[in-house]
Structures are given as C-alpha cells and as structure tokens.
N, C-alpha and C positions, 0 to 999 in steps of 0.2 A: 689586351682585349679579351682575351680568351680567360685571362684569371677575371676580370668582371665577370662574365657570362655564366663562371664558375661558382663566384659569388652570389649571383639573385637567381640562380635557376631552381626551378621546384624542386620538391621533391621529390622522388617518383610514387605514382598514382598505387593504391593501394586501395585494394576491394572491402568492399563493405563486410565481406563473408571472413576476409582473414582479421579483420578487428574484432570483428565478434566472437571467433575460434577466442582471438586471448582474455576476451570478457568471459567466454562460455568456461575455458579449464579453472581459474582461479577460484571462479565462481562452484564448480563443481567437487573442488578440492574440499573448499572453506566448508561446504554443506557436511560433505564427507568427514571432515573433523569433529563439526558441529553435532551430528547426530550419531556420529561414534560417543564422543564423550555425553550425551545426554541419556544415552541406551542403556549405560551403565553408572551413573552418577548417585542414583536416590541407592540403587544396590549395594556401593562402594559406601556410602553413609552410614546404612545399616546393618551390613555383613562386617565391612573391615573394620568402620570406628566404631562401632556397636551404636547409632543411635539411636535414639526411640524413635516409634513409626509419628506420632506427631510433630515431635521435631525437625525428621528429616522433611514432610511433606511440606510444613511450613519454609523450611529454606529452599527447597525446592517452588514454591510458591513465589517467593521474594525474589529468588534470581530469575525467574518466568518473567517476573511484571518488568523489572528495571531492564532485563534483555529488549520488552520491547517499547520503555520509556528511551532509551538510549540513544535512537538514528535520527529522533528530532534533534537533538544535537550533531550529531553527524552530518548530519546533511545542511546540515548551515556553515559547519565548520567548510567542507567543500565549498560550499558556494561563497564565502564570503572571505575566507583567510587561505588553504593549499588548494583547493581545484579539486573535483573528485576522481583527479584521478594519482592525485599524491595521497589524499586521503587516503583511499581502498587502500595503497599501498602498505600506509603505514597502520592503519584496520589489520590487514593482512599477519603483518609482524607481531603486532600485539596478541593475536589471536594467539598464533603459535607462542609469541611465550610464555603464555596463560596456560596451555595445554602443556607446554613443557616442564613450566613449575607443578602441575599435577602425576607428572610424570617420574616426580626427584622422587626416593625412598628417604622419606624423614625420620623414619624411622631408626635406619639405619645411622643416622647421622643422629643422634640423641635426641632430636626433635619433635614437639608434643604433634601428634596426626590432624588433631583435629582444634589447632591454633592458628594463629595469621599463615601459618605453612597449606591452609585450608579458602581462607575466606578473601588472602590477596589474590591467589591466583584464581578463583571465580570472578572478583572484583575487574581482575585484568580481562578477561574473556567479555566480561559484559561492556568495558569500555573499549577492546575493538570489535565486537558486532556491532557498536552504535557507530565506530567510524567506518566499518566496513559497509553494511548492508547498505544505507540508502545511496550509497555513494556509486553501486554497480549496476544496479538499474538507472541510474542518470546517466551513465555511459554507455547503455544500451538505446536507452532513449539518443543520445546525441548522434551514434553511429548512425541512423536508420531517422535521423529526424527529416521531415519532409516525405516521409514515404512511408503513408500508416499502414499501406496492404503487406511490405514485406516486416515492419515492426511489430502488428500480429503475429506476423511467422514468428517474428523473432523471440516475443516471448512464449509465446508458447514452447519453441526447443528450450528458453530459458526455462521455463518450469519441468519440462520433463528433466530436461539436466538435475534440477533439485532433486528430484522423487530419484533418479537413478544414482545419485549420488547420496543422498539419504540409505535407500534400501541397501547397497554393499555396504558403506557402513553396519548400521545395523545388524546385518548377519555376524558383518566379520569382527566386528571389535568384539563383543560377547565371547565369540570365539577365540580369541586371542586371550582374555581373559580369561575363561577356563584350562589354556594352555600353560601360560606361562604368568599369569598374576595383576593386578591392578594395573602398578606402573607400567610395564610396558603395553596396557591396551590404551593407556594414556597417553603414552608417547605414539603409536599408531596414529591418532587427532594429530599429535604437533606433526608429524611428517606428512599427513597429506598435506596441511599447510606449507610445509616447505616446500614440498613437489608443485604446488601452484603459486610459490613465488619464483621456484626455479624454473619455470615454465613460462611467467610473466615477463622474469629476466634475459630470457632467451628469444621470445618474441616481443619486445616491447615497441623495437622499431615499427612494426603492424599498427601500433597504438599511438605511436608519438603525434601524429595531427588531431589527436581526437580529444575535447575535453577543452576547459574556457580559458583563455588568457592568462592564468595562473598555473595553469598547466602546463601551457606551451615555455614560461617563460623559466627559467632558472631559480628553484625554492630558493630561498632566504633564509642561511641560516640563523636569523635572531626570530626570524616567524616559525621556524620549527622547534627553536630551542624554550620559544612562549609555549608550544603546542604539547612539549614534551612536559614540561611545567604542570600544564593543565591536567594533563592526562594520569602525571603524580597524582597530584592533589584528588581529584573522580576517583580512583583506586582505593586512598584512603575512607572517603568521604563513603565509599559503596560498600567495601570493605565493613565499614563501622554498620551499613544498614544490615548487611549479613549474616552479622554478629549476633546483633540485639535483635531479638523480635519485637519485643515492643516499642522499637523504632522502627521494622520494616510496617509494622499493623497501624504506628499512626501514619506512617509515610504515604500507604495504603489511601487509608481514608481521609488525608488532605488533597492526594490526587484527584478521590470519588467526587471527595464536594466540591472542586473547583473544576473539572470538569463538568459536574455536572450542572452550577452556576453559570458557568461559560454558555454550553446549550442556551440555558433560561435567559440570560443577556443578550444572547445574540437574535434569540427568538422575537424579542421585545424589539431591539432596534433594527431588524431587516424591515422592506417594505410589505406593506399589505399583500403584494400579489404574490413574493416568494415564501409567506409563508404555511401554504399546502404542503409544497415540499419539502419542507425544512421537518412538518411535520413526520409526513411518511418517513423520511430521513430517520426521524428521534427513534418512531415504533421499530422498524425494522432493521435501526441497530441496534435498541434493544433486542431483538431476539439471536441477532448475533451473538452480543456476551453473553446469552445465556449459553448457546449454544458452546463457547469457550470453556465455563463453567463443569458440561460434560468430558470437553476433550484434553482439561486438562487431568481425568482420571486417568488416561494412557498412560502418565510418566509417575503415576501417583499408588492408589489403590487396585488399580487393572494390575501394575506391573509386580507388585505384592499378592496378589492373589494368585500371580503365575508361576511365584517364587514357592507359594506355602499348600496350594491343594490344583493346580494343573500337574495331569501327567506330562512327563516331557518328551515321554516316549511317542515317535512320531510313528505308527501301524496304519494298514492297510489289508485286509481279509485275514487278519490275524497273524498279520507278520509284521517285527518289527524293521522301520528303515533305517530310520536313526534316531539319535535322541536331539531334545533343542535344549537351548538355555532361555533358560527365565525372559534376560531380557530383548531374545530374537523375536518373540510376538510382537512386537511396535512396529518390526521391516513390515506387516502385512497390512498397513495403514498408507504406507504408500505404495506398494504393490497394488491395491485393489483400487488404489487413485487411476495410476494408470490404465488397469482394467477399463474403471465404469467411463472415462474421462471421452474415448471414442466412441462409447454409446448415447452417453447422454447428448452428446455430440450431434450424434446422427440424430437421435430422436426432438431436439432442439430444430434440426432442419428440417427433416416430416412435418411438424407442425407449423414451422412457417413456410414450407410450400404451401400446404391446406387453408393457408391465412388462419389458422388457431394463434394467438397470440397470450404465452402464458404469463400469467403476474407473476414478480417477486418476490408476494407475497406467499403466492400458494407454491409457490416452489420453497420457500421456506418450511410452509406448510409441512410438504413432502417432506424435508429435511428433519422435522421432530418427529414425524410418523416412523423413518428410518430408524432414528437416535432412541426412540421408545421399542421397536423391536430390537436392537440389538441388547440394550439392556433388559428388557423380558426375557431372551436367549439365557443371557448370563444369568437371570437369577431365579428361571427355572432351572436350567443346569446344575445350579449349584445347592439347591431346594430340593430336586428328587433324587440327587444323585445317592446310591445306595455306600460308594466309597469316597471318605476325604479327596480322591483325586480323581478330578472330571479329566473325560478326553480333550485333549492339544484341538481335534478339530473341533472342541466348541470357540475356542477365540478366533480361527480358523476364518469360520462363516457370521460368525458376531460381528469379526471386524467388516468383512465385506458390507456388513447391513452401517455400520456407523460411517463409514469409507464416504459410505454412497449419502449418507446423512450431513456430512463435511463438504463435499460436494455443491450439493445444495443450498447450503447455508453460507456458511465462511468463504465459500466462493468466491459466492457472489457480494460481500460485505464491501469489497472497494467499490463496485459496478453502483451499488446504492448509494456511495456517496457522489460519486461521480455525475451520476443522474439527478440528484434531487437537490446539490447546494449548490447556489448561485459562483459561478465564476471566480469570483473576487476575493471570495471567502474559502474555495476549494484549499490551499494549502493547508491553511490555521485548523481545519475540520479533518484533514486527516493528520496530522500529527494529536491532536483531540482522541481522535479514533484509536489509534496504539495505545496512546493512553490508557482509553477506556476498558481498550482488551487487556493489558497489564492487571489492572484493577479486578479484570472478571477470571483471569487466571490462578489469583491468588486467592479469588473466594473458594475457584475450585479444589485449591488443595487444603482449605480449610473443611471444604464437605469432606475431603476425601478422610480428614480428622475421625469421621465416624466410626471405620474402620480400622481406626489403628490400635496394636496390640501395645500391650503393655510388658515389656521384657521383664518385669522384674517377677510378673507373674510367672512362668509357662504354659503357652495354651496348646490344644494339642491340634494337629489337622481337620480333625470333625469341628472340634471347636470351633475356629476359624474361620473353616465352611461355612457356619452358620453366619458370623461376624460381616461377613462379604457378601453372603444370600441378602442379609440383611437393609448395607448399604447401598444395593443393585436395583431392591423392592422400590428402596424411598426412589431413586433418582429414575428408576422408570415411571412411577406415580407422577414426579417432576416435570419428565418430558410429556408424558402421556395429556397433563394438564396445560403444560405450553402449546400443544397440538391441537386443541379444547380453546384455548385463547386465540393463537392463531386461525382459526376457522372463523371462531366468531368477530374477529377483526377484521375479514377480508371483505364487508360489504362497503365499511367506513374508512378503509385504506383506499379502496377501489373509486370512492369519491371523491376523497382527498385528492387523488391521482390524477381523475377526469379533470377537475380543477386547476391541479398542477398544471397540464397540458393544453388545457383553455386559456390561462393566464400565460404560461412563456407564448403561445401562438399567435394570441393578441397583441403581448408586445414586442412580438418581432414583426406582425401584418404593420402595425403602428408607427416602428421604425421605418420600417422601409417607403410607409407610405410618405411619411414625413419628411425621409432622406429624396426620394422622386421627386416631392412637388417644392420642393426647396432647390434640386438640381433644376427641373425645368424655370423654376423665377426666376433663379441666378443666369440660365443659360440664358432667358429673354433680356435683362435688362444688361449681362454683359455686353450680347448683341448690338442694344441700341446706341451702350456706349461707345463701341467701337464706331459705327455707324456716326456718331456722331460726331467725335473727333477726328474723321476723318473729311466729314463735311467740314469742320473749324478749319481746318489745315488750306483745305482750298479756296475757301474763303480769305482767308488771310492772303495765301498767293495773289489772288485776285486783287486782293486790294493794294497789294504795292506795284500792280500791274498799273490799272486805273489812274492813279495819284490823287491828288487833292480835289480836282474837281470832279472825282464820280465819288464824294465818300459820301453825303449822302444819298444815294442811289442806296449805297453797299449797306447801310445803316438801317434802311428799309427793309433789303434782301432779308439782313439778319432777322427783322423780326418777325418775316413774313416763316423765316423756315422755322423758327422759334414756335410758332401757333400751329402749323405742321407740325412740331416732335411732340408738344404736348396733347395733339389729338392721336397722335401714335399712341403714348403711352396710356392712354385710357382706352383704347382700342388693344393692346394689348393684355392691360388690365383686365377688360371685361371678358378677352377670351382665355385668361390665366384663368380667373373663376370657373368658368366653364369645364376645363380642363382639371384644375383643382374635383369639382364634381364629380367628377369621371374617378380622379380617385381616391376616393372616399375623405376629402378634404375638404372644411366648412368654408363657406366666404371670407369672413372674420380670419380664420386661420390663414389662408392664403393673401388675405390683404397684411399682414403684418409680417408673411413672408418675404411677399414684393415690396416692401416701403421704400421710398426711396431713399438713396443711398450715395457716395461719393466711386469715382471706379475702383480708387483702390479697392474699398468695400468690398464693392459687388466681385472682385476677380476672387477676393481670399473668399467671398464664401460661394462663388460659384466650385472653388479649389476644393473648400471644405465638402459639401453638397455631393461631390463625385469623387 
C-alpha cells in the first residue's frame, strides 16, 4: 500500500519564483555570451584578419538579419517536435559551441583565419539563438500563465536581466581582449554559456513540471538524432550565406519582397473592419525598421569611429581616470536603457493620471526627434573638432539621447503589433516582423558602407574624421526627415485609429448583443420544453390510470393543453421581441433566433448561447 502511495503521489509543490530564478540565470548567461562576442566581433574582423570596412559590415549585416530570421524556426521546433524546454537546452549547447569554435587559435593549428574555421562557427551561433531565444520566453510565459499582473513583473526582471547581463559583458570582454588576446575574450562568451547550463543542471528539478507534454515526457532519441540532422544541414546551408555576399543580398531581398507581398495579401483578404488597423500596423512598423536601420550603426560605423578618431582617455577636470577600449561604448546603450526605463515609466503614469493619453505615434515621433539629436551630437563633434580625436564624453551623452530614441521606438514595436492585428493572424505577423527587422538591419550596415575606409589606401585620423562627420550629416538629415514624416502622419494615423477602435467596439457591442438575445430565446423555449415534457409524462400516467373508457376524455385534454402551449409560445414570442428591442436587436433577427426547434436543438444552443 504504501509503495502505491509512493507511486502516484505528486511532486512536491514548487514556487513560481524558483522556476523563474532557472529561466532568469541561463537566460542571463546566454545574453552575457551574446553580447560579449558581438562587442568585439566586427573588431576581430578588421584588426586580426585584416578585413576591409565594407566587407566586414556586410557580414556583420548578414549574421544580424539570419540571427533574427532564426527563432521562427525555433519556436516551432519547440512547439511541435522537443518542447521548449529541451529546445532552450540544446539552443544553449549550441550556443557554446559556436563560441568555443571562435575561441580555437587556428592559427596556430596551420589553419587559414578567415575560412569555414570563421563562417561555421557564426553559422552555429545563429542556429542556436534561433533554437534558444523563442523558446525562453515560452517558458516564462507557461510559469506565470494565468496570472498576467505577476507575468508583467516577470518580464520586466526578464528584461532588466538582459540589459544587466549585456552591460558586464560588454565592459568585460573588451577588457579581456586587451589583456590577453581574441581567443580567450571568445572563450569568456563560451563560459558564460556553460555557467548557465551548469546552473540549469543543477536546478532543473525547479523546472521539471513546467513546459508541454513533450517536455515532461522522455526525448526520443530518433526525434533528437532528426533534430541534430537538421541542425547540420542549417549550419552548412548558413554557413554558405556568410560566405557569399551575393547570396546573403539576394537572400536579403527575397525575404524584402515576400514579406512584403505577405503584408499586401493579407491586407486584401482580412475583412473590411480590421483593416484600419492593419493599416496603422504597416505605417508604424515602417518606422520601426527604419529606426533598426540607425541602430544598427552601433555595431557598425559608431564602433569604427571609436576605434580610429575617439579619445579613449576617460578625464574629468583635467584628470585622467582611465582609459576605455573601442568596443566598451556599446555597454552605454544599455546602461542608459536602464536609466531612462524608470522615468519614462513614471512619466507614462503622470499622464494617465491627468487622463492625457499619448499616441504611438507621437511617441515614435519623439523617438526620431531623439535619434536626430544624437546623431547631430556626433557629427557636430566630429565637424568642429579642432583634433582627429573627439572626447569619450561625446558617445557618452549621444548614446543617452539615441538610448532614449530606442526606447521609444523599438520598444514599443511588439506593443503595435499586438494592438492593431487581429487575433488570428497575431502569430504569422510577428514572426513577419523579425523578418522585416532582419531585412532592415542589413540595409543598415550597408549605409554604414559610406563610411568605410579602404585599407589599401592609408587614411589618416583627420581623414577619417571627415569620412564619419560625413556619414553622421546624411543619417541625421535621414532622421531629421523621418521626424518631418512622422508629424505629418499623425493626423491620418490618428483616424485610422479612431476607426480602428470604433470598429473592434462595435463588433464586440454586436457580439455580445447577439450572444444575450440568443441566450435569452434559448433559455425561453428551453423552458417551455421542459415544461412541456413534463406535462406529457403526466398525461401519460393519467391515462393508464383512467383505461379505455376515459381515453377519449384524455384525447380532448390533449388538445385542449395543445392550444394552451401554442398561445404561450406567441405570447412568449411577442415578449421575446420586446426584449430583443431592449437590446438593440431587430424583430426579423430575434424571430430567426427563436424559430422553432426540436429540444435537443434548443439545449445545444441554449449550451452554445451561455
């Protein structure tokens, strides 16, 4: 008895907060690999293998977009073949060994730097961020599902966790590379990875109820050993895009057009009333990618210009403190996240105390307005400066203004999908979305092309200066005019909007009126049939009481209550109408509600109705 008991008793009860701890490390780790090896990667391209500045941007470009074409994969893989939470796992592993093959000296080993020893292990990184990422937010989602006030909390620590785990990175792998060389700032990425699988493996028990059926049950290994298959085969297949550029630029522009065909398809076959929103949707993801377009100069042209004419000398009343490396200006893009993140915050809740309620639009708005000061900063900076190298505190306070520009914009880019596309279609539109920003990432490190030197020449610091003032001028001109467009959009967003919010209101008033007066007919004629069936029953009693000679008596009865039910039913009919009236339901409509009907009928849709 006791070994039964042994057998089907639960597990023990496990809090929401320690499943989340093993969501929140792993998740904290993988950031911290991710943005170590991205702080220094376009640098490692052009300092150690000597690329040229257009080359590396463009690959730098290509691995941007497919990083974030990847987790629509991912996240199907999860859901439909290992569960996301073997997925993440093996996301996890992959990661790290992508980071560890960057990590090998090939050099030393007779092997050429900048051959498949270069473009497999990127190829492998991008195939587990696509199995990793979508798969750890599903799992934040399942912890906390049913209970959206503490799944707020929860991502919000999930996103500061990012930024906190980004920003030491970022200081610290640079650092690490100035100390002791590439590979081992590269092998730093692969160990935070294993410190968050060693951390996973150590609490997983936390985790083991959480996650679908495929989770819970026992992998298969012929469904892992497909999975490892595939994951081959993507490595090559990505591998080969990273290679060739003019396989990753038509790659590029068959995503463009078929995204952007998708849009125009789906625009055409939604109904009449969704599509306001769908509209506002197209405009104001347009200005997301462009907004992408900018930020992907941080890993681009920003990070080169702070290689070739920023002082690195970090002073204060003419003293210096310390010096920075090139690629530690990127830690102050999330640093300044955190910052503005509690302000804007508060100022978001001032104004809906006051009932001010700001658009999306004009918060956009504000977002190019930021995005055009910070690059006015940089390329006045760079424009009056009297020596090749501007002060460290100009990226300093540039970045807080662009910080606060990303903010605004990219923010909120899910919040507008989420808001303007219908239900049904929510999934397919944001994996669309990634897409599109893939697409607009790699345009940006083609602008970022304007700016690139040409090694075979040598240019000198002043040079250069110029070369960067130059490309600063155009992309604040850029924003300046997106800020110029955004304005003049927000009276026709604005009514697109009112529309938007007129049409969903009316067909949910519409719904429910219809769902009420279809409950109330069903509940009347359920009623009657009860009622009626209950009089057959005793009727029948009665007449095997009676016998043969009261049957017709009883044959009368019947027909006498027969002329009775049917002046009921028009007597309940006429005050269905009435009621139907009441809410906002035509005659017509409520007579073809109550038609009459058989009971099973009437129960399934009294059933249906409520």
């Amino acid at each position: 008895m006791d070994t039964n008991r042994q057998i089907i008793a639960a597990p023990p009860a496990v809090s929401r907060r320690k499943s989340f701890t093993v969501v929140l490390l792993i998740e904290l780790w993988e950031r911290f690999g991710y943005y170590g090896m991205q702080a220094i990667l376009l640098l490692f391209l052009v300092q150690h293998l000597g690329f040229a500045d257009a080359q590396a941007n463009l690959l730098w470009g290509a691995f941007s977009a497919l990083l974030y074409a990847a987790p629509a994969l991912g996240g199907w893989i999860g859901d439909r073949l290992l569960g996301p939470r073997h997925t993440m796992v093996v996301g996890a592993a992959t990661l790290m060994t992508g980071y560890a093959l960057l990590a090998v000296p090939v050099e030393r080993l007779g092997l050429a730097a900048g051959g498949p020893s270069l473009y497999v292990p990127l190829a492998i990184v991008i195939v587990g961020n696509g199995l990793f990422k979508s798969n750890v937010a599903n799992l934040v989602r399942r912890i906390y599902e049913g209970d959206d006030a503490r799944l707020d909390s929860a991502f919000t620590i999930y996103y500061m966790a990012v930024n906190v785990g980004s920003t030491v990175s970022i200081l610290f792998t640079p650092w690490m590379e100035g100390r002791f060389g590439w590979h081992p700032a590269f092998g730093v990425a692969a160990a935070g990875l294993a410190v968050g699988l060693v951390s996973y493996a150590a609490l997983r028990r936390w985790l083991a109820h959480v996650g679908t059926s495929r989770d819970l049950a026992a992998l298969p290994v012929r469904r892992l050993a497909a999975l490892l298959a595939g994951v081959v085969l993507t490595v090559l297949l990505a591998s080969l895009v990273l290679q060739h550029a003019q396989v990753a630029r038509a790659c590029v522009w068959v995503a463009g057009l078929a995204t952007l065909g998708i849009w125009i398809w789906i625009y055409r076959r939604c109904r009449a009333s969704e599509r306001a929103g769908l509209m506002v949707m197209y405009v104001l993801t347009g200005e997301v990618l462009l907004f992408f377009v900018f930020y992907q100069q941080t890993g681009t042209s920003l990070l080169l210009f702070s290689l070739r004419n920023v002082s690195l000398d970090c002073s204060l009343f003419g003293h210096t403190l310390f010096r920075w490396s090139p690629a530690q200006f990127q830690a102050f893009d999330p640093i300044w996240i955190v910052v503005l993140t509690p302000i804007l915050v508060w100022l978001y809740s001032r104004f809906d105390a006051r009932g001010w309620r700001i658009p999306i639009a004009l918060k956009f708005a504000a977002g190019f307005a930021a995005n055009a000061g910070a690059f006015l900063v940089w390329w006045l900076c760079a424009a009056v400066s009297t020596t090749p190298l501007v002060s460290s505190w100009v990226m300093v306070w540039a970045y807080g203004l662009f910080s606060a520009g990303e903010l605004l914009t990219s923010g909120l880019g899910l919040a507008v999908v989420a808001r303007y596309v219908p239900a049904r279609m929510s999934g397919f539109m944001m994996g669309s979305y990634y897409l599109a920003i893939g697409v607009a990432l790699y345009i940006g490190s083609a602008i970022a092309n304007l700016a690139a030197i040409d090694h075979a020449v040598p240019a000198s610091a002043a040079a250069t200066l110029g070369i960067y003032a130059s490309l600063f001028r155009t992309l604040f001109a850029v924003a300046a005019l997106a800020l110029l467009l955004c304005l003049a959009l927000l009276p026709w967003i604005a009514r697109l909007d009112r529309r938007h919010q007129a049409e969903a209101t009316a067909g949910e008033t519409g719904r429910l009126s219809t769902s009420w007066s279809q409950a109330a007919a069903c509940d009347a004629r359920a009623l009657g049939f009860v009622l009626g069936r209950c009089r057959l029953l005793r009727h029948r009693i009665g007449l095997d009481l009676v016998g043969r000679n009261g049957l017709a008596a009883a044959l009368e009865g019947t027909r006498l209550r027969r002329r009775r039910r049917l002046r009921r039913r028009r007597l309940g009919r006429a005050l269905g109408c009435r009621l139907g009236l009441r809410l906002g339901v035509s005659p017509a409509a409520w007579s073809r509600a109550s038609a009459p009907c058989s009971w099973r009928a009437a129960s399934r849709r009294c059933a249906r109705a409520w």
